[in-house]
C-alpha positions in Angstrom: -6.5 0.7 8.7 -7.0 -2.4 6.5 -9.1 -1.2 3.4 -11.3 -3.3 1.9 -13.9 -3.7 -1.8 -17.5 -2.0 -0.7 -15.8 -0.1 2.3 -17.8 3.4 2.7 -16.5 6.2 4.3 -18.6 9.7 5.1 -16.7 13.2 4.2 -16.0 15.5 6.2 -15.8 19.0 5.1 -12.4 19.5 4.6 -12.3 16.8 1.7 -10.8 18.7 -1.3 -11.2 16.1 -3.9 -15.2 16.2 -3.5 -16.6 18.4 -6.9 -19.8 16.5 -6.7 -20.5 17.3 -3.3 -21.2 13.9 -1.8 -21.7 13.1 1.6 -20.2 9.3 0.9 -17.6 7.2 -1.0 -17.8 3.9 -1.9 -14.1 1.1 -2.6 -15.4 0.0 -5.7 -11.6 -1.4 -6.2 -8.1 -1.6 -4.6 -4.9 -2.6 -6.3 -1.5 -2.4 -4.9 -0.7 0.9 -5.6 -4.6 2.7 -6.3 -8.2 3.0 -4.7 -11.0 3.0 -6.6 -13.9 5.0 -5.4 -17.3 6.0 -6.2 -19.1 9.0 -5.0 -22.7 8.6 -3.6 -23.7 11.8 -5.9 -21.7 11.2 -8.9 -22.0 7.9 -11.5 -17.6 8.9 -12.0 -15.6 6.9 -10.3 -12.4 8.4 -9.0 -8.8 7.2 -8.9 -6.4 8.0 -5.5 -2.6 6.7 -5.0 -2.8 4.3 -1.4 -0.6 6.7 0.0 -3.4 9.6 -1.2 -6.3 8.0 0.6 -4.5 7.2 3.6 -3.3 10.9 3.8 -7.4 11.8 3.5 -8.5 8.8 6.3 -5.3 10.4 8.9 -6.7 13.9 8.2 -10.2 12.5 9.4 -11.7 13.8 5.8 -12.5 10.7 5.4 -14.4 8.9 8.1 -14.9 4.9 7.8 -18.9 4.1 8.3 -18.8 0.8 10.6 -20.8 -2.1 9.4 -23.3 -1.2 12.2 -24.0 2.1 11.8 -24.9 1.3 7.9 -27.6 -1.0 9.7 -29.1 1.4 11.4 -29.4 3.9 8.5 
């Protein structure tokens, strides 16, 4: 999956890293080695390896939101 700056993804349950109990994440930044991301409950912003948030997105604890369905909600 290409990853991209703004890209939001819902949670799923089974997504450890969530202490503020979000039900979104926001890229706020991507580097070659890191992702950036901001919780929708949290003004911290939170630091994963590539490898890490890939690991999360092929676990399907993290679930891309389409540019459609972001639209219609």
């Amino acid at each position: 999956m290409d990853l991209h700056h703004n890209m939001e993804f819902k949670l799923s349950g089974n997504f450890l890293p969530n202490i503020s109990n979000s039900d979104k994440l926001k890229i706020v930044e991507i580097s070659d080695k890191s992702i950036v991301i901001q919780m929708n409950n949290s003004k911290r912003r939170g630091v994963f390896p590539k490898d890490s948030f890939h690991y999360w997105i092929n676990r399907k604890s993290l679930i891309a939101i389409q540019e459609d369905e972001k639209k219609t909600s």
